[in-house]
NUGULUM-397730 format. One record per residue (C-alpha): residue in three letters; residue number from 1; x, y, z. Coordinates in steps of 0.1 Angstrom, whole numbers, plus 2048, in hexadecimal, padded with zeros to 3 digits. Layout:
BEGIN
@r=ALA, k=NUM, c1=X, c2=Y, c3=Z $
...
// end
This chain:
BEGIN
@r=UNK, k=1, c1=44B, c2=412, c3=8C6 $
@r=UNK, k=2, c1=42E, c2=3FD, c3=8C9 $
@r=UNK, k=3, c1=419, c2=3EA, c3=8AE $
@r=UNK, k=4, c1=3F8, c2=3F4, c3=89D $
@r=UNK, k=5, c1=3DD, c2=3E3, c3=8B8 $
@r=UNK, k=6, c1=3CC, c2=3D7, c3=896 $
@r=UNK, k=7, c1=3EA, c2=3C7, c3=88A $
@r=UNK, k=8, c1=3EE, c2=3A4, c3=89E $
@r=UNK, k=9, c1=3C7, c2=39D, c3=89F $
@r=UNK, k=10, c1=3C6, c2=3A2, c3=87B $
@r=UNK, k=11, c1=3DF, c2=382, c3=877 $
@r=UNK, k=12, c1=3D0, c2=373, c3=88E $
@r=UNK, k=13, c1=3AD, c2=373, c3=87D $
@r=UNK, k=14, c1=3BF, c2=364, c3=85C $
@r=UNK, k=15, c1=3D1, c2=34C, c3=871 $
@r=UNK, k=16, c1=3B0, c2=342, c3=883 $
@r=UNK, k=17, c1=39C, c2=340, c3=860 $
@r=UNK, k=18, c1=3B7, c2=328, c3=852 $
@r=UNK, k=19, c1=3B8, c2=313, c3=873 $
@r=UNK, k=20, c1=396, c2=30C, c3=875 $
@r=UNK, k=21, c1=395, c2=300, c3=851 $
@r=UNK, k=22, c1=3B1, c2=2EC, c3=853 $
@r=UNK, k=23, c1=3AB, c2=2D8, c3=872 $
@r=UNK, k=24, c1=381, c2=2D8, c3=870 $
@r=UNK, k=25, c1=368, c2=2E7, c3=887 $
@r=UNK, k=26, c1=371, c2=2E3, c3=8AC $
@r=UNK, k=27, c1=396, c2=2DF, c3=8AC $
@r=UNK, k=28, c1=399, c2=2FA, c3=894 $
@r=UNK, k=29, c1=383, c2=313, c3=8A8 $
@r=UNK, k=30, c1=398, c2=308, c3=8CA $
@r=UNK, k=31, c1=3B7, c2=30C, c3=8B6 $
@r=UNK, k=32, c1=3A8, c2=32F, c3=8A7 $
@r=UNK, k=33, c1=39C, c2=340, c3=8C6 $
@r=UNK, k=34, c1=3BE, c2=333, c3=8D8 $
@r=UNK, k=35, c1=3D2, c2=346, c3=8C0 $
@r=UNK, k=36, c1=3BE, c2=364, c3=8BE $
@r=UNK, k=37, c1=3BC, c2=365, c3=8E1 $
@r=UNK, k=38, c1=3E2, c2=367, c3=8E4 $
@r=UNK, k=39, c1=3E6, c2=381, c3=8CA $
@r=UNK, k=40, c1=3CB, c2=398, c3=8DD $
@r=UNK, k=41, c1=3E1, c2=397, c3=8FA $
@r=UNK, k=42, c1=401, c2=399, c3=8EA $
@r=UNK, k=43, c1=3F5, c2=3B6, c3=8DB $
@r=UNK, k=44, c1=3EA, c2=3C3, c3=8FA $
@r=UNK, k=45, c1=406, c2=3BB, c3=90A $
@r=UNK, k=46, c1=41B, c2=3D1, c3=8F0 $
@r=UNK, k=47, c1=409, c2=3EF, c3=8FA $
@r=UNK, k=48, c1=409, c2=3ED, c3=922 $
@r=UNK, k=49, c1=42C, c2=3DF, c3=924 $
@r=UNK, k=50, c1=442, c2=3EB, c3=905 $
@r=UNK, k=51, c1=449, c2=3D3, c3=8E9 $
@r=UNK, k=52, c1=467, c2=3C3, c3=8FB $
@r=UNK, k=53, c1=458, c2=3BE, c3=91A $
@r=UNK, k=54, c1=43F, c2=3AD, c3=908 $
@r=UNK, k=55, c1=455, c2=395, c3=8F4 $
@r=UNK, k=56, c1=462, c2=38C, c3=913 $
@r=UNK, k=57, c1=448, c2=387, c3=923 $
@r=UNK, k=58, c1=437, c2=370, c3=905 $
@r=UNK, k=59, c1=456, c2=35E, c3=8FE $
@r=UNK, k=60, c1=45E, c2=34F, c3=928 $
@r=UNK, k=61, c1=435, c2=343, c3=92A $
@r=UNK, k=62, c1=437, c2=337, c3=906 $
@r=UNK, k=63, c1=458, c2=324, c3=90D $
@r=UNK, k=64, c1=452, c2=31C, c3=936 $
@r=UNK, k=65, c1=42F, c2=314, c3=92C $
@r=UNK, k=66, c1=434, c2=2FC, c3=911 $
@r=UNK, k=67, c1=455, c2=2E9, c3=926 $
@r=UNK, k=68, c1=43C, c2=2DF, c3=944 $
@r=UNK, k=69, c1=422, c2=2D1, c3=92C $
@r=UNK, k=70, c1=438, c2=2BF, c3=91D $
@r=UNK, k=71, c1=449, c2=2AC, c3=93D $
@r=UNK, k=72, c1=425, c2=2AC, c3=94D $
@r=UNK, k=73, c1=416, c2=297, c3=92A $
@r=UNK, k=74, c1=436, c2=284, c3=92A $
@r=UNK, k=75, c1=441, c2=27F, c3=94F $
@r=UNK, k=76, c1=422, c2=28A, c3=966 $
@r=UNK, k=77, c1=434, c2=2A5, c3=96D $
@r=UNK, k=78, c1=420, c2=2C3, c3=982 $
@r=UNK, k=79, c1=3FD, c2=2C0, c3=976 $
@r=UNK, k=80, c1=3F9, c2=29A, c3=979 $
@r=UNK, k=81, c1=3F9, c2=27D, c3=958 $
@r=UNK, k=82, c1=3E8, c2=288, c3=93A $
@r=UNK, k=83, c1=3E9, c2=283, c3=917 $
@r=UNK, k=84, c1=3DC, c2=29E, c3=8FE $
@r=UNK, k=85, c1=3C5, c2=290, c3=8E4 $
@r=UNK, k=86, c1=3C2, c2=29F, c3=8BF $
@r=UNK, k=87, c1=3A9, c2=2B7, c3=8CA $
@r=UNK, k=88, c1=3BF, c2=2D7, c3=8D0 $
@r=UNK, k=89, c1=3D2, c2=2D9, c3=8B0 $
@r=UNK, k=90, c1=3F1, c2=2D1, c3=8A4 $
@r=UNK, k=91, c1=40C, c2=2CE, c3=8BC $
@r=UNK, k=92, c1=433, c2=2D1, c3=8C7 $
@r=UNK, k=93, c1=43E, c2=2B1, c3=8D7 $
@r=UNK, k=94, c1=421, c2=2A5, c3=8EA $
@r=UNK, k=95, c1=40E, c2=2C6, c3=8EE $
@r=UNK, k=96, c1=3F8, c2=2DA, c3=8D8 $
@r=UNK, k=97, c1=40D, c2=2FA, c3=8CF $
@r=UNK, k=98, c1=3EC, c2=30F, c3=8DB $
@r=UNK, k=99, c1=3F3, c2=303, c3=8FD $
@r=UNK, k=100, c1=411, c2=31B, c3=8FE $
@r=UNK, k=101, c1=401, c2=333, c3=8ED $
@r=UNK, k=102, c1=3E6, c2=333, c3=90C $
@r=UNK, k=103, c1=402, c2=335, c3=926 $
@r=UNK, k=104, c1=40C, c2=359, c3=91E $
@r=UNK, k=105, c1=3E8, c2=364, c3=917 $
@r=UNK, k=106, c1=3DD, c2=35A, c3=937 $
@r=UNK, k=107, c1=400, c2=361, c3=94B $
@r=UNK, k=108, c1=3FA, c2=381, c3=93D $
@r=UNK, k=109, c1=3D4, c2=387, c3=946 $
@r=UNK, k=110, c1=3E2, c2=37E, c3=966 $
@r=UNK, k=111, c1=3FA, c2=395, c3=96A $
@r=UNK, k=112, c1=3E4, c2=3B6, c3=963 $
@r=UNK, k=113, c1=3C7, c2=3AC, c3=97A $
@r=UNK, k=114, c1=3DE, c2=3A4, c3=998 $
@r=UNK, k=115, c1=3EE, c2=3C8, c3=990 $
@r=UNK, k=116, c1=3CC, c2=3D6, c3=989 $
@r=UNK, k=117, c1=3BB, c2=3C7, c3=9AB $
@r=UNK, k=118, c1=3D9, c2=3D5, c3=9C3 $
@r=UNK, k=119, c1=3E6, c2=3F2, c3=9B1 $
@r=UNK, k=120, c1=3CB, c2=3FE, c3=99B $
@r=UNK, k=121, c1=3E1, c2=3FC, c3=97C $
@r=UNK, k=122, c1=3EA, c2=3E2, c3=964 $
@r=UNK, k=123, c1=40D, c2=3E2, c3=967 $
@r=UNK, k=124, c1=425, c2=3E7, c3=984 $
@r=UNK, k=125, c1=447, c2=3E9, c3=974 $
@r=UNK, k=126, c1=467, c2=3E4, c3=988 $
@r=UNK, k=127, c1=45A, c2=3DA, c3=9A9 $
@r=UNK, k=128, c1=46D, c2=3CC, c3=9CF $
@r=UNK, k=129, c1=470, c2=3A7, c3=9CE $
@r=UNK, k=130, c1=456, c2=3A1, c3=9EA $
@r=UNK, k=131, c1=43E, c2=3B6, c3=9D4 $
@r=UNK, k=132, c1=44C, c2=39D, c3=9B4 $
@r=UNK, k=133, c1=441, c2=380, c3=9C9 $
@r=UNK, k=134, c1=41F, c2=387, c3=9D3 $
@r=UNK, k=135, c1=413, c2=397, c3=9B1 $
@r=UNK, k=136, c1=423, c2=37A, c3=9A2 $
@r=UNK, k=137, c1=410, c2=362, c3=9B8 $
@r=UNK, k=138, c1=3EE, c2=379, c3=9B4 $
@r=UNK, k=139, c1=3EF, c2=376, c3=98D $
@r=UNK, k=140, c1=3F1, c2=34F, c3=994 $
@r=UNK, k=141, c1=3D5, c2=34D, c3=9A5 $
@r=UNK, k=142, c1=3C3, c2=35D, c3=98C $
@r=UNK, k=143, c1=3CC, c2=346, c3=973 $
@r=UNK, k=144, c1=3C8, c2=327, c3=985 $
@r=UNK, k=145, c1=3A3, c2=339, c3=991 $
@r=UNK, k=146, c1=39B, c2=335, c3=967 $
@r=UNK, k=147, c1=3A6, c2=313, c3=968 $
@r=UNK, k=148, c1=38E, c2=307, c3=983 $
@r=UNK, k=149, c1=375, c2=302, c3=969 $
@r=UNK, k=150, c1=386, c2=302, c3=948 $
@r=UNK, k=151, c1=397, c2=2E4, c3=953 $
@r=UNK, k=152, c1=377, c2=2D1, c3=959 $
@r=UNK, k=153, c1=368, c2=2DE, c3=935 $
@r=UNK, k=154, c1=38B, c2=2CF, c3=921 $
@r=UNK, k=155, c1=388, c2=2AE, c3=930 $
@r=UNK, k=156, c1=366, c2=2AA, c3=931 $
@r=UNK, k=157, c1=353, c2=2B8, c3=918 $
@r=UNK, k=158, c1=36E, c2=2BA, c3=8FD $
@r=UNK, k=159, c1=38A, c2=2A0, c3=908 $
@r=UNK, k=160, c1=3A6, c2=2B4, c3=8FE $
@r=UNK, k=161, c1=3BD, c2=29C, c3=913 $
@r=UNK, k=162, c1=3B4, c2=280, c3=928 $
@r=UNK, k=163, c1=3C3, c2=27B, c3=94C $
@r=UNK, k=164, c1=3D1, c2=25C, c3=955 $
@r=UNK, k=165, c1=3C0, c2=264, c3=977 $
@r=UNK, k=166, c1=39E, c2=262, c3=96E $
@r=UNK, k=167, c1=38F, c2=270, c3=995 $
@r=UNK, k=168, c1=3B0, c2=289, c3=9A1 $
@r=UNK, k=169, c1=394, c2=29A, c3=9B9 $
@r=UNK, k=170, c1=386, c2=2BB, c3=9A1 $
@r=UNK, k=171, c1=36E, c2=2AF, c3=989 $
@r=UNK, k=172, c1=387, c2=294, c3=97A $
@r=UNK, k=173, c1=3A3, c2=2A9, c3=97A $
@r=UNK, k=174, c1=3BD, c2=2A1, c3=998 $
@r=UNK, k=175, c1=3C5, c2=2B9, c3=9B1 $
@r=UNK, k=176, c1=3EA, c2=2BA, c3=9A9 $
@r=UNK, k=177, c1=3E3, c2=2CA, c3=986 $
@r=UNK, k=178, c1=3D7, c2=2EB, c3=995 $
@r=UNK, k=179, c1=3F6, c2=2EB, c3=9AE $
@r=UNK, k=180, c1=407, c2=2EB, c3=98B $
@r=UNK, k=181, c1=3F7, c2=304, c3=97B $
@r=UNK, k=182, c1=3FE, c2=31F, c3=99C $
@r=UNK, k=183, c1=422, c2=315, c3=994 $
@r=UNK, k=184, c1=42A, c2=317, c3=973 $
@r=UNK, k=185, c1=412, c2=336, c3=971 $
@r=UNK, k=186, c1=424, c2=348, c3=990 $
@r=UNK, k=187, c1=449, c2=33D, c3=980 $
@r=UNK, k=188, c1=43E, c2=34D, c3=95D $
@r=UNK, k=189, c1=432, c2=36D, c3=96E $
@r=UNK, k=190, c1=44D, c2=370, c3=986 $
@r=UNK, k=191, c1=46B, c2=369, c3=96E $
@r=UNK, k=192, c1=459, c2=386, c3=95A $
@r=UNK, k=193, c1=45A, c2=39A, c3=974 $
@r=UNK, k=194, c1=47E, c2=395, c3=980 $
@r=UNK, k=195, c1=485, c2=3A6, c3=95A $
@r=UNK, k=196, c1=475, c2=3C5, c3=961 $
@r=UNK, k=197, c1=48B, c2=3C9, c3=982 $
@r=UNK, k=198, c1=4A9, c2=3C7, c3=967 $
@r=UNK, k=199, c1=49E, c2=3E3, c3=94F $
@r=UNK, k=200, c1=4A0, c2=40A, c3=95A $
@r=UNK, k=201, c1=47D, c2=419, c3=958 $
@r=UNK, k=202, c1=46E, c2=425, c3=936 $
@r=UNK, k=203, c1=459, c2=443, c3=92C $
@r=UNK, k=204, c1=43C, c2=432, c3=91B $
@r=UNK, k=205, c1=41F, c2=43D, c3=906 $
@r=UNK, k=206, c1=3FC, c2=444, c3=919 $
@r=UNK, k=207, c1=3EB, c2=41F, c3=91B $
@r=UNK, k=208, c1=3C9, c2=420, c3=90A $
@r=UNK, k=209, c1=3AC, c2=413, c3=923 $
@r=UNK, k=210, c1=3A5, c2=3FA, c3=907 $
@r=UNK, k=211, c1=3CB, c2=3EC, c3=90C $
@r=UNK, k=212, c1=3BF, c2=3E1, c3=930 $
@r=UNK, k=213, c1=399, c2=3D9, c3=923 $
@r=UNK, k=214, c1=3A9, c2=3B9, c3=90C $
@r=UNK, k=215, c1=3B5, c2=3A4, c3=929 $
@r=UNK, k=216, c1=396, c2=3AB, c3=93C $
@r=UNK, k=217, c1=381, c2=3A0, c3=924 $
@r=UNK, k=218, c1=392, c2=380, c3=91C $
@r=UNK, k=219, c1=38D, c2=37A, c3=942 $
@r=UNK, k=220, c1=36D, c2=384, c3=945 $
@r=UNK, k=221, c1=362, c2=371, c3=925 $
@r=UNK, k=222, c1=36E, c2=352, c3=931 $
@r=UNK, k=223, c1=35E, c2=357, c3=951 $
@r=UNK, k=224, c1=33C, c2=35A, c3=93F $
@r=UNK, k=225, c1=345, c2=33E, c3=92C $
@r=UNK, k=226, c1=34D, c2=328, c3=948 $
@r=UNK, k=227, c1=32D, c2=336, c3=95D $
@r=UNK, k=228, c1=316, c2=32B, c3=945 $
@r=UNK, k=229, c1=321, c2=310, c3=930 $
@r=UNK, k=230, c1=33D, c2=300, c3=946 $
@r=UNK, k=231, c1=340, c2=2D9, c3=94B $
@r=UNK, k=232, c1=33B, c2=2C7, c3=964 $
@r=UNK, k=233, c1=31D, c2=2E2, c3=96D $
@r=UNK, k=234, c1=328, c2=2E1, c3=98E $
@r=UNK, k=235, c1=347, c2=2FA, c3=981 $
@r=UNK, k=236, c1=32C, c2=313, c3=975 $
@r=UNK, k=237, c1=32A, c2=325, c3=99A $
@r=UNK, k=238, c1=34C, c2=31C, c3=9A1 $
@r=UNK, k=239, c1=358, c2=334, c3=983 $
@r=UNK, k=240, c1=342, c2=351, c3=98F $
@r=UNK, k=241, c1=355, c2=355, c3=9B2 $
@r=UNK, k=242, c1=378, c2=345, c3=9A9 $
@r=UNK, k=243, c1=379, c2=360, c3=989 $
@r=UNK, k=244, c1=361, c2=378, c3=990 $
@r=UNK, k=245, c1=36E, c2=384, c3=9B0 $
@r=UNK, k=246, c1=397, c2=38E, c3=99D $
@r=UNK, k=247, c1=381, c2=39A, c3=984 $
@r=UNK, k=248, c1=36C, c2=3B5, c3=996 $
@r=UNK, k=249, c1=387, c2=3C2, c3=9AC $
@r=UNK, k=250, c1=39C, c2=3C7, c3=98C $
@r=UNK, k=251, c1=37D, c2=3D8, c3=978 $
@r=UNK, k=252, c1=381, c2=3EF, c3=998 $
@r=UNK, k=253, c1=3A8, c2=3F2, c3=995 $
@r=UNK, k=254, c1=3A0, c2=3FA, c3=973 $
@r=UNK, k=255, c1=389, c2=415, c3=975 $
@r=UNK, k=256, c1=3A1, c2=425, c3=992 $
@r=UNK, k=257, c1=3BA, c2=425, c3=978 $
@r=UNK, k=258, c1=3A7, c2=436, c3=960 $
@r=UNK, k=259, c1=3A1, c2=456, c3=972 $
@r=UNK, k=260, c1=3B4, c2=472, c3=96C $
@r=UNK, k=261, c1=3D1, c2=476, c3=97F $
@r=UNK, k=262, c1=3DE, c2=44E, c3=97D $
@r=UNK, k=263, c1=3FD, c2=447, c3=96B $
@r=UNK, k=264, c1=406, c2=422, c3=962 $
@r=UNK, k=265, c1=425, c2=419, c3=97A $
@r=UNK, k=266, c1=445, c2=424, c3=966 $
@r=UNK, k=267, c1=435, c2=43D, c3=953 $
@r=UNK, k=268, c1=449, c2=460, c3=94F $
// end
């Protein structure tokens, strides 16, 4: 069974209404649109994959994702030395609890354009291991492509953490951080993957275009974001090729996948 599509967004709303008067204007609408974010694609995520699939999938980024923030803030480890200021919420040890949040939400985005871009559905199921690797790798590209300029944007233009490293070689943000991100994004994906290898395939319900829409959308919304308002403005451009190009050739994966005929991969 899956949940009502209304049903996680709705708590999110409430969630993001009582965040953003409780920690004031900017950190509450940072914290807001995090969470909301992650409930759109959780509850897309229900739909496309099945509702344990999708725990999974949610609870290895949300744990994974949270463990290397927490040794990178405290040791350096895999994105460089940072510190997280007050500006993203509330946190768990030394990271905002929305950080994790954002590691499934994009892990996941990530997930459904690589499958979208090479075969023209958002999800794959069980698939060979060489087949594991390289979509795993794909989808963390594409997450690492958003981060190109949303990294810029945090430390600049809102300081949600500082780096101890003030000229790393991209925009004040070192080099070695977006090494980290292709890891710990590729890891989450993969590991997720590995799980569908261990399950027999499923007869699922027809996924509603919509489903697949969320996810693009998100992507594509940040990629506007980024194109127009994105800090240093040298990022601007930067955000139109590095996220534009995943983006197009899955808005063509996902039109494919719409016409009759297409089944999602594990479908009966």
């Amino acid at each position: 069974m899956t949940l009502p599509r209304i049903t996680l967004v709705l708590l999110a709303l409430v969630a993001a209404s009582l965040l953003v008067r409780a920690l004031g204007d900017t950190s509450g609408l940072l914290v807001a649109s995090s969470v909301l974010m992650f409930a759109c694609c959780a509850s897309s995520a229900v739909h496309v994959l099945g509702a344990r699939a999708a725990l999974r999938f949610v609870l290895i980024a949300v744990v994974l994702g949270w463990t290397a923030e927490q040794l990178g803030s405290t040791y350096g480890w895999f994105f460089g030395s940072y510190t997280y200021t007050e500006v993203l919420g509330p946190r768990i040890g030394k990271v905002p609890f929305v950080i994790a949040l954002m590691w499934f939400a994009l892990s996941y985005i990530g997930y459904v354009i690589a499958n979208l871009i090479v075969w023209q559905t958002p999800s794959d199921g069980a698939t060979a291991l060489g087949q594991t690797l390289a979509q795993s790798l794909l989808a963390a590209m594409v997450v690492t492509a958003y981060d190109l300029g949303a990294d810029p944007y945090m430390v600049f233009k809102l300081k949600a953490w500082i780096m101890t490293e003030t000229d790393g070689g991209w925009f004040g943000e070192t080099l070695q951080g977006f090494a980290g991100w292709m890891f710990v994004s590729f890891v989450i994906v993969f590991l997720f993957r590995l799980t569908l290898r261990r399950q027999p395939p499923v007869a699922r319900v027809p996924v509603a275009p919509r489903d697949i829409a969320v996810p693009l959308a998100i992507y594509g919304g940040s990629l506007l974001f980024q194109a127009l308002l994105g800090v240093p403005v040298e990022t601007r451009a930067i955000a139109v090729f590095a996220m534009g190009i995943p983006l197009l050739a899955a808005l063509c994966g996902w039109s494919r996948w719409r016409q009759p005929g297409v089944r999602l991969a594990g479908e009966a």
